[in-house]
Each structure stands twice: as C-alpha cells, then as structure tokens.
C-alpha positions as CSV (number, residue, x, y, z in Angstrom):
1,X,19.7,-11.9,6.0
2,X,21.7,-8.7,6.6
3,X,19.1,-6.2,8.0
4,X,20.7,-3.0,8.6
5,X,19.4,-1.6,12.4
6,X,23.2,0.3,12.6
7,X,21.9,3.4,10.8
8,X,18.7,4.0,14.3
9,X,21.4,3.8,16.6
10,X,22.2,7.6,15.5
11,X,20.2,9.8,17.9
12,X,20.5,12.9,15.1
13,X,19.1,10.3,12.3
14,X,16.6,9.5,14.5
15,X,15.4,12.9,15.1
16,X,15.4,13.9,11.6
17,X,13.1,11.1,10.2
18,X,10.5,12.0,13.3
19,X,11.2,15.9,12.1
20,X,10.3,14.4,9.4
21,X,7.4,12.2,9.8
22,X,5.5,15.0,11.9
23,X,5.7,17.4,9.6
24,X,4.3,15.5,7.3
25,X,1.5,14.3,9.4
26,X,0.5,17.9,9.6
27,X,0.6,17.9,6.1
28,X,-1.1,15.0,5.4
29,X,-4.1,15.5,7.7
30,X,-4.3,19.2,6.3
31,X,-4.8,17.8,2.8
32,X,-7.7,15.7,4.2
33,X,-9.4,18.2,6.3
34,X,-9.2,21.1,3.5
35,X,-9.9,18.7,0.9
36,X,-12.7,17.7,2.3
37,X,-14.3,20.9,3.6
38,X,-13.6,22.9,0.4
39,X,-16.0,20.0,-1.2
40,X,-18.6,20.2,1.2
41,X,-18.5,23.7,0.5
42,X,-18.6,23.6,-3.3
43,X,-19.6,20.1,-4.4
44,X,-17.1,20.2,-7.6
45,X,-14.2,18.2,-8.4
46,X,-12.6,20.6,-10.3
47,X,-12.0,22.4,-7.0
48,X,-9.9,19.8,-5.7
49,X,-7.8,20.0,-8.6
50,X,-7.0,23.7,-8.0
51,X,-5.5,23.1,-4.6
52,X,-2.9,21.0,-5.9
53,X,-2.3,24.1,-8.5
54,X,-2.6,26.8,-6.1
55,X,0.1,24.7,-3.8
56,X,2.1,24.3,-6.8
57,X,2.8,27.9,-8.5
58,X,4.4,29.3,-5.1
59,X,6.3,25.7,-4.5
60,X,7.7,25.8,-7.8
61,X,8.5,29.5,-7.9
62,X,10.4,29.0,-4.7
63,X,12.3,26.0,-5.3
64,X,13.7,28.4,-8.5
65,X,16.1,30.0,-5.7
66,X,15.6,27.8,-2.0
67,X,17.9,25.4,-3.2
68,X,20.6,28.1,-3.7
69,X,19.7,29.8,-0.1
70,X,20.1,26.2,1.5
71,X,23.4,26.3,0.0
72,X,24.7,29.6,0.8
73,X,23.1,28.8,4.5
74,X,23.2,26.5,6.9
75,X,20.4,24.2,6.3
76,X,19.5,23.1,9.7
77,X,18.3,27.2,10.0
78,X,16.5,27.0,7.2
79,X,14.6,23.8,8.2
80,X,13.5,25.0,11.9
81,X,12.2,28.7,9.6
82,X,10.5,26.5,7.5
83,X,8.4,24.3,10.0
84,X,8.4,27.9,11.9
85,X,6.5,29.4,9.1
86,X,4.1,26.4,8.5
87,X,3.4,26.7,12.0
88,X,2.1,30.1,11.7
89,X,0.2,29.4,8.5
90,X,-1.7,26.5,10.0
91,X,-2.9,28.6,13.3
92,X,-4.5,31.3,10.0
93,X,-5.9,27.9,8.7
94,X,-7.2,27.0,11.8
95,X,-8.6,30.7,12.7
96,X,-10.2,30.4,9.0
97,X,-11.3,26.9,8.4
98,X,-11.8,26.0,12.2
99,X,-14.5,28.7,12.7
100,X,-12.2,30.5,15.6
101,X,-13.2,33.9,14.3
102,X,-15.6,35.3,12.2
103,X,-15.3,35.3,8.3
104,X,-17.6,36.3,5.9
105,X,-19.3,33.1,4.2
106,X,-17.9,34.3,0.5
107,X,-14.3,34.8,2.3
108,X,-13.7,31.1,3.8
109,X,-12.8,29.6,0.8
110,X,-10.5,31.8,-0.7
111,X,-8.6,32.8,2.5
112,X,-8.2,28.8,2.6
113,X,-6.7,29.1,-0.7
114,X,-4.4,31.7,0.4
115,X,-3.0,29.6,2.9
116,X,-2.4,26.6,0.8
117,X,-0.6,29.1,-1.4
118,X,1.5,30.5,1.4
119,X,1.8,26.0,2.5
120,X,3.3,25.7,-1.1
121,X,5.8,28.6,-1.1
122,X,7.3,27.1,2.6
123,X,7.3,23.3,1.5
124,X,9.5,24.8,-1.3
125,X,12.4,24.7,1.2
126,X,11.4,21.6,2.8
127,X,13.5,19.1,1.0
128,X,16.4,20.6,0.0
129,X,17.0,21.8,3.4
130,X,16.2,17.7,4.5
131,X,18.2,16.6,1.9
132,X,21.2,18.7,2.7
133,X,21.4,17.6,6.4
134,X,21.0,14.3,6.0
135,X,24.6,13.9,4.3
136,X,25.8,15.9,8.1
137,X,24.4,12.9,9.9
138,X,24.8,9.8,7.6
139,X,27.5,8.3,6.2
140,X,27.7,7.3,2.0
141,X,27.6,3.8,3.0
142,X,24.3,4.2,4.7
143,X,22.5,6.4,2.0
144,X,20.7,3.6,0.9
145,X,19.5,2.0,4.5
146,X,19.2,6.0,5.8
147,X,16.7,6.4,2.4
148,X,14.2,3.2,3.6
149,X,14.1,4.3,7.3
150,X,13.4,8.0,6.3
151,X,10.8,6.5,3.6
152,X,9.1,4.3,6.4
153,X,8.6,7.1,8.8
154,X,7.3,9.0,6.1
155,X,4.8,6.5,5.4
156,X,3.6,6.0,8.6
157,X,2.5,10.1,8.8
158,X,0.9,8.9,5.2
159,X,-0.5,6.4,7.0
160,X,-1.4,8.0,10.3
161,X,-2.1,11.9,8.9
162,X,-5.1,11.3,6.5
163,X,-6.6,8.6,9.0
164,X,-6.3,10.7,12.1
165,X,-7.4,13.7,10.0
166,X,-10.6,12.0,8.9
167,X,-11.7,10.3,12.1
168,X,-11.7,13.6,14.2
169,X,-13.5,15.5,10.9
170,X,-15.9,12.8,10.5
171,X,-16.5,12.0,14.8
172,X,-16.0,15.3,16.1
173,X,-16.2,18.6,13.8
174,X,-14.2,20.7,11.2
175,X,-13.1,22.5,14.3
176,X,-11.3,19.6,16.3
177,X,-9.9,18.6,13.2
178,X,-8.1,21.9,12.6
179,X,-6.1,21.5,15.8
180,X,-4.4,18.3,14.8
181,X,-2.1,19.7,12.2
182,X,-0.9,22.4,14.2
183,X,-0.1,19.7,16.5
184,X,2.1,17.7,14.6
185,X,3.7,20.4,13.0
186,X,5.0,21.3,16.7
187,X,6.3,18.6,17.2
188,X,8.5,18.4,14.2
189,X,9.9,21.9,15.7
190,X,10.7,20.0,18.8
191,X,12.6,17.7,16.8
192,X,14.6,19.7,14.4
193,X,14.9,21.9,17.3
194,X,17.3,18.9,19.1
195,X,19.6,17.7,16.2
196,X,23.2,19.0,17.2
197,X,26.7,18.6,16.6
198,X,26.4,17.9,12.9
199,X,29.2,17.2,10.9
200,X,30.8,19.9,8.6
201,X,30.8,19.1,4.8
202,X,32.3,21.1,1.8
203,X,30.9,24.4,1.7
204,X,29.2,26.2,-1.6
205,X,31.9,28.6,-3.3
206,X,29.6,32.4,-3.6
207,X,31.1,33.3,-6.4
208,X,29.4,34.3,-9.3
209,X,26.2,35.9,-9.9
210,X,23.2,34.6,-8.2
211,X,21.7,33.5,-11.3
212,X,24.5,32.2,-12.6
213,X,25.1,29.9,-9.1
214,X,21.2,28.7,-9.5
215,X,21.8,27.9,-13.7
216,X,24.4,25.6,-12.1
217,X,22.2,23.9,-10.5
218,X,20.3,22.8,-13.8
219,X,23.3,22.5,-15.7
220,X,24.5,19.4,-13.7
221,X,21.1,17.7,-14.1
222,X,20.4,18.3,-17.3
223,X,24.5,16.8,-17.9
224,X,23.7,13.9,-16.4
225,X,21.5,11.4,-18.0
226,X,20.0,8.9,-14.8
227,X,19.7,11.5,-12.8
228,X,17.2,13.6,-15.2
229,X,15.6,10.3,-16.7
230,X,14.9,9.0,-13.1
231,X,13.4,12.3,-11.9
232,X,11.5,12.8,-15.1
233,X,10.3,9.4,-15.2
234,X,8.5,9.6,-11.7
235,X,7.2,13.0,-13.0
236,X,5.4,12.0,-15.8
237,X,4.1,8.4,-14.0
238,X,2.5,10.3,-10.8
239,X,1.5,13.3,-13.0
240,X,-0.7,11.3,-14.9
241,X,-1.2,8.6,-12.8
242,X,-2.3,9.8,-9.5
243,X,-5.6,10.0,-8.3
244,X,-5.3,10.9,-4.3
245,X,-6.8,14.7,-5.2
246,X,-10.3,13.2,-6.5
247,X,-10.8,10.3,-3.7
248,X,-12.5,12.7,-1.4
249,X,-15.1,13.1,-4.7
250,X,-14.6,8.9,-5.2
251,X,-15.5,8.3,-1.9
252,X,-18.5,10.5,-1.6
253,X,-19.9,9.4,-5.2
254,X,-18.9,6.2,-6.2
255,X,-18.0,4.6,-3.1
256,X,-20.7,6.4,-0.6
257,X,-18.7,6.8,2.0
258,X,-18.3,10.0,4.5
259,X,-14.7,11.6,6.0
260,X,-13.8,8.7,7.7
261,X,-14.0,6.2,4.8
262,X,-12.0,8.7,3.1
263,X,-9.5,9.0,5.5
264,X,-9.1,5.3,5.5
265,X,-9.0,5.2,1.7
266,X,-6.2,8.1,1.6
267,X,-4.2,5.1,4.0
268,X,-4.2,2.8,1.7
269,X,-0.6,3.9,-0.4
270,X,1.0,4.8,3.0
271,X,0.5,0.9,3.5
272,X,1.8,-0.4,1.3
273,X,4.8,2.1,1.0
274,X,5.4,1.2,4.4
275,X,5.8,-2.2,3.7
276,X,8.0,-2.3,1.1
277,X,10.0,0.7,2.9
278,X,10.4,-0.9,5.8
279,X,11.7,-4.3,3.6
280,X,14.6,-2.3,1.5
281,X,15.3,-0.8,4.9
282,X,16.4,-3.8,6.3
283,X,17.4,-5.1,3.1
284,X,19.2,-1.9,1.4
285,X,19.2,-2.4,-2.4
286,X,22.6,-3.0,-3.1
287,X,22.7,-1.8,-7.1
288,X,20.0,0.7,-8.6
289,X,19.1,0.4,-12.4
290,X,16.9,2.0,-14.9
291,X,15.4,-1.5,-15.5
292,X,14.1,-1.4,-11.5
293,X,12.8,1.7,-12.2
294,X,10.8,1.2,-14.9
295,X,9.1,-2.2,-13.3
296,X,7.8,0.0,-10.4
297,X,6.2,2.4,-12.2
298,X,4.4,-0.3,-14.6
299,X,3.3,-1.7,-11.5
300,X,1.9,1.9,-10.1
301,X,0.1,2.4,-13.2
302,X,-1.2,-0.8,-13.2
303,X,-2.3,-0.7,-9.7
304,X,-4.7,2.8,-10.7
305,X,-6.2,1.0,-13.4
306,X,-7.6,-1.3,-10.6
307,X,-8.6,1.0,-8.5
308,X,-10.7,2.7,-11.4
309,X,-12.4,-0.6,-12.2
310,X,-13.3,-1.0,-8.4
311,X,-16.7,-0.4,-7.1
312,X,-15.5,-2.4,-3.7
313,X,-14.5,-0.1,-0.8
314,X,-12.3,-3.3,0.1
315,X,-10.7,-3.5,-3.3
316,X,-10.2,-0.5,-3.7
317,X,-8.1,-0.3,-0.7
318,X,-5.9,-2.8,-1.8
319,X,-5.2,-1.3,-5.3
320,X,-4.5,1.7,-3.5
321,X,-2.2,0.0,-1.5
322,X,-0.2,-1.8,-4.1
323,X,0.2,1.8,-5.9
324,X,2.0,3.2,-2.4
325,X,4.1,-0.5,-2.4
326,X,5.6,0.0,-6.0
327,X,5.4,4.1,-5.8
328,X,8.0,4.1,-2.6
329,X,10.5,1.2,-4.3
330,X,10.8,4.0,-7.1
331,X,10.9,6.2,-4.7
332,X,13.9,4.8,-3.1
333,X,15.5,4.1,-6.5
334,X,15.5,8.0,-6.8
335,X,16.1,9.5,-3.6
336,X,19.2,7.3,-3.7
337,X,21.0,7.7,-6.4
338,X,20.3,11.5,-6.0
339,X,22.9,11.5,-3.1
340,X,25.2,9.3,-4.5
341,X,25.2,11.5,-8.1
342,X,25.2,15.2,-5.9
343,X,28.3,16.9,-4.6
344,X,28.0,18.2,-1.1
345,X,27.9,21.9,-2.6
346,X,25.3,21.4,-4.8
347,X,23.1,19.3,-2.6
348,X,20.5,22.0,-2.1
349,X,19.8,23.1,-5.8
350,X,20.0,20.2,-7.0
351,X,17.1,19.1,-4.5
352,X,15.1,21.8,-4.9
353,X,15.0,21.1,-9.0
354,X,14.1,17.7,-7.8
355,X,11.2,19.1,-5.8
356,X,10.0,21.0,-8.9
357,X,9.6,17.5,-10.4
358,X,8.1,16.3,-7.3
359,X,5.5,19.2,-7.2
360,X,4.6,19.1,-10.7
361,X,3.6,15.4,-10.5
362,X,1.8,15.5,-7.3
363,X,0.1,19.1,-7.2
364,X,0.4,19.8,-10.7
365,X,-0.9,16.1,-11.0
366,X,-4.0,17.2,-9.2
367,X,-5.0,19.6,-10.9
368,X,-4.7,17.4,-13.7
369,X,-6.8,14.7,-11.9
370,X,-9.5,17.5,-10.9
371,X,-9.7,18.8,-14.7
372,X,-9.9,15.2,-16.1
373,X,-12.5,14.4,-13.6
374,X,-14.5,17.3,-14.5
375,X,-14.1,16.8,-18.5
376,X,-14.4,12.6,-18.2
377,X,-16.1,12.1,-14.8
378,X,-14.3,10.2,-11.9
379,X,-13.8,6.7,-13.3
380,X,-12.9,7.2,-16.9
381,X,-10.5,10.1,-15.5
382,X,-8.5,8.0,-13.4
383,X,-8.3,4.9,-16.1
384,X,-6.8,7.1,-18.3
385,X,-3.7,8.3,-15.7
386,X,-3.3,4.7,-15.2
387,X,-3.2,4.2,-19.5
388,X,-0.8,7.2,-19.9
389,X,1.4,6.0,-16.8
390,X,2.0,2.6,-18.8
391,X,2.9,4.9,-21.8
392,X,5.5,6.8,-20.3
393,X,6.7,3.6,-19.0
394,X,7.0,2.7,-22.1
395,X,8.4,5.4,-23.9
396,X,11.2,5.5,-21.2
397,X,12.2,1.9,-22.0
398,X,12.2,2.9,-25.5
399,X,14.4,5.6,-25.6
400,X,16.7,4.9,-23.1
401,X,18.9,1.7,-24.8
402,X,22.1,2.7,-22.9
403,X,21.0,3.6,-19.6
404,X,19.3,0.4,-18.7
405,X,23.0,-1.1,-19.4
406,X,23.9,0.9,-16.4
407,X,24.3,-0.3,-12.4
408,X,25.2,2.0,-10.1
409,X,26.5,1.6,-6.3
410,X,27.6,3.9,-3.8
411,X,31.3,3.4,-5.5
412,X,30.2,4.9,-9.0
413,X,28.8,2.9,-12.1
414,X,29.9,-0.4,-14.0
415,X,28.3,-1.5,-16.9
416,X,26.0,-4.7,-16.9
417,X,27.1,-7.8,-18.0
C-alpha cells in the first residue's frame, strides 16, 4: 500500500489544516448552540431555515469581490483578518446569546441574527484565502494527499464541534456553551498566526477595471466544462439533499431527544467523512472522473432517504454517517481538481465563486430544508431532498456524454479507453 505520511512532515501544512480545523470547530459548535437556542426560543422550523439564508446573502455578496481582494493581497493577511473578525463577532454572540449583559427579551433573537449575518459576510473570505495558501506550502504532486489530510481535520471539528457544543448546552447552560466557540476560534489565530516563510507564486496582473478582473473570474469557470459541472453538481445534490438545518427539530420531535442527542446526531457525517478522508489520504486517488463523481452523490442521496425512513436514534446515526462517507469522496473529487484546473493568479476568485456554490447548497440549502419542513413536515421534507438528489444525479449523467469520457491527473487530461 502506498500511504502518503510525506505531505505531515511540513510544519506550515500542519498548521494550516489545525488553522483550519479550529475554526471550524468554532463554527460548527456555533451552529449547534444557536440552532438550538433560537428553537427553544421560537419552536418553528422555519426558523432554522432562515439562519442558513441570513448566513448566505452576506456570504454570497462577499465572495462577489473577496476572491479578487485575496488576489490583489497577500492571502495569509487576509486569513489572520478573517478569523480576527470572527473572533470579535463571537464575543457579541456570546455577550447576546450567553446572557453576559442585558438585552431586551424581543432583541435576543434578532441581534443573534445579526451576527450570523456579520458570520456569513467573514466566512466569505475564508476559503479562498485557504485555498490560495495552500499552493505556498504544498507542492502539485501532493494536491491530492494535501486535499484528504485537510478534509480529515476538517471532519474531526465536524465531528468534535457539534458534539462538544451540545454536551456543555445540554450539561451545563446556554452560557458555558457560548465560551467554547470563542475558544476555538483562538486558537485557529494561534495557528495561522505561526505559518512562515511561504513560498512566492505568480502574482495577479492589476490591470483592468475591478469589475472587469472579478468577470474574469467567472469567465474561466464558466469556459471550462468539469470544473462548472463538478461544482454545480455538489450544488444541486446538498441543496436539495441536506437535512443538518432541521435535525435540531428531528431530534426534539421525532426522535425525542434533548441538545446532547442532537449534538451526537450532528456527528454522525463528520464520521463517516472522516473515515473515508482519512482512507484517500493515505491512499490519494490517483485519476478523478465525472463517473466517481456522480456515484458519490447517488450514494449521499440515497443515504438521506434512510435517514427519513428512520425512527431509530441508532439508525439514524448511521445513515447520517454514510451521507458524510460519500459527501467527503465528492468532496475530494472537487477540491482537487479545482487546484489542478486554477492558475496561481486566479486561485482566489475562482475559490470564492466556488464558495458561492458551497453556500448556496449548504445555507441556501437550509433554508430550503426549513421551508420544506414547514410546507411538508419533517419526514416527507427530507425524503424529498433525498428524491431530487437522485434526480440531479441523474440528469448530470444524462447530459454530460463527453465528460464522463474524461480522466484527469495532476499532469492534465487523457481520454478513457
């Protein structure tokens, strides 16, 4: 077996997937803990969906022009502002949501909003400024093994985030719980804080109008076929199929369970993500096709039909589970062929249209999931995502003949035999 250990050996590499995975610990945990507390407060579904949409208007307004700053700047600055600024939002969180100061009742819930918005507009800068480092600190031939580690550590915060998040809600108070985020979130600063002596790479030519610059940016997506079927495809297949925004309402109504049991439920992907992360980290997929693709999201839409039919806390575990396992190999799929497709110049707008995507499947997507719920109730809601997954699935195989022909490497493309 040729397991590939060379790329942890990097001290920069490792810093950046623990920037990384703290961050998104903060992130994840904050998802639980508001999640949960705005539903205590209102007891409607329909509310859960509008914190994905109120995290996704500012996200996708500022990925319009972060990628374009992360390429005019220098995108280690822009990360450290970034988890600077989410640093700051979290202590408002915790001042609001924690019960550190006094708000009016009427006021909690839309100052909570407010700084979910403001959480959406930073994490709009997030990945392209991750994505554009990570070519300073890891060589082509590594993109794929360098994809799988980062993927793993971001699993385990998936993993470790909602769990720890609903296991000091649920044993020791909204207030305690607040405090966690914040902590995570500073040490992702102390991370990104140590990553030196990165390597220069070419450099984004100014010229041209601003506009013009950001166009660009679409142009070269929209000109090349995997890359916009491949983002498009995970779109559409989380969009529809996900079903993370409703648990905290699954676990309280159909399930019975309290904070903790959702916590544990909102574990479930990050497991099995992690397993099949860590397994193409070792084992880096050599050639990425359409065909792989497509198989991975069948089996994610397949997996939330499960989980809808599930009245077992235990089965519905492992459905959720076996979402996360085929989710990340798409996942990979993407995330890799995304840096062997991108110039170096072009690295940040091309990421931050590729966080667009990202947002409108998962926040969009639970919004989608919250109106759904509200207009079909729980179960039938999330039967249909898995239904309309399959669809797309389907559609994708359909129409795309002469991509599926395709294999790519880290050398380029070659048709299949």
């Amino acid at each position: 077996m040729n397991f590939s250990y060379a790329i942890l050996k990097k001290q920069n590499f490792r810093l950046l997937i623990a920037t990384r995975m703290f961050s998104n610990m903060a992130l994840q945990s904050l998802s639980v803990i508001i999640g949960w507390q705005i539903y205590e407060l209102t007891n409607d579904p329909l509310m859960l969906g509008l914190i994905g949409l109120t995290e996704a208007v500012p996200a996708i307004i500022g990925a319009l022009f972060s990628g374009y700053i992360v390429d005019i700047s220098t995108p280690h600055h822009v990360y450290k502002a970034c988890i600077t600024a989410l640093i700051l939002n979290l202590l408002f969180l915790l001042s609001v949501g924690g019960g550190f100061f006094s708000v009016p009742q009427g006021a909690v819930i839309p100052l909570l909003f407010l700084g979910i918005f403001v959480s959406g507009l930073a994490r709009s800068f997030l990945m392209p400024a991750h994505f554009s480092i990570t070519p300073q600190i890891v060589d082509k031939k590594d993109y794929a093994s360098a994809n799988g580690w980062s993927n793993t550590a971001f699993q385990v915060s998936v993993i470790m985030g909602p769990i720890l998040g609903g296991a000091v809600y649920g044993f020791y108070g909204v207030s305690s719980a607040w405090i966690l985020p914040i902590s995570f979130m500073i040490l992702a600063l102390l991370c990104i804080l140590n990553i030196k002596n990165l390597r220069e790479y070419e450099k984004f030519d100014k010229k041209g109008r601003v506009i013009e610059n950001i166009i660009d940016g679409w142009k070269f997506i929209l000109l090349n076929p995997m890359l916009l079927t491949v983002m498009a495809l995970d779109m559409l297949a989380v969009l529809f199929g996900g079903a993370i925004a409703i648990l905290p309402a699954f676990a309280a109504e159909v399930l019975m369970v309290g904070p903790e049991g959702l916590g544990i439920l909102r574990t479930a992907p990050g497991l099995g993500a992690i397993v099949s992360a860590i397994y193409l980290a070792l084992r880096p997929m050599k050639i990425f096709t359409l065909q792989r693709m497509l198989w991975s999201v069948i089996g994610f839409g397949l997996s939330m039909i499960g989980f809808g039919l599930s009245t077992s806390f235990l089965l519905c575990f492992v459905f959720l589970g076996l979402s996360g396992l085929f989710d990340t190999v798409s996942v990979i799929i993407r995330s890799t062929l995304k840096q062997i497709l991108t110039p170096d110049h072009m690295r940040g707008r091309v990421s931050s249209i590729s966080f667009m995507f990202v947002v409108s499947s998962n926040e969009i997507g639970s919004f989608e999931s919250g109106v759904a719920a509200r207009a079909l109730g729980l179960v039938p809601s999330i039967l249909f995502g898995g239904i309309m997954t399959l669809f797309v699935a389907g559609i994708t195989f359909y129409m795309t003949p002469s991509l599926r022909k395709h294999v790519f490497d880290e050398n380029g493309i070659s048709e299949a035999k």
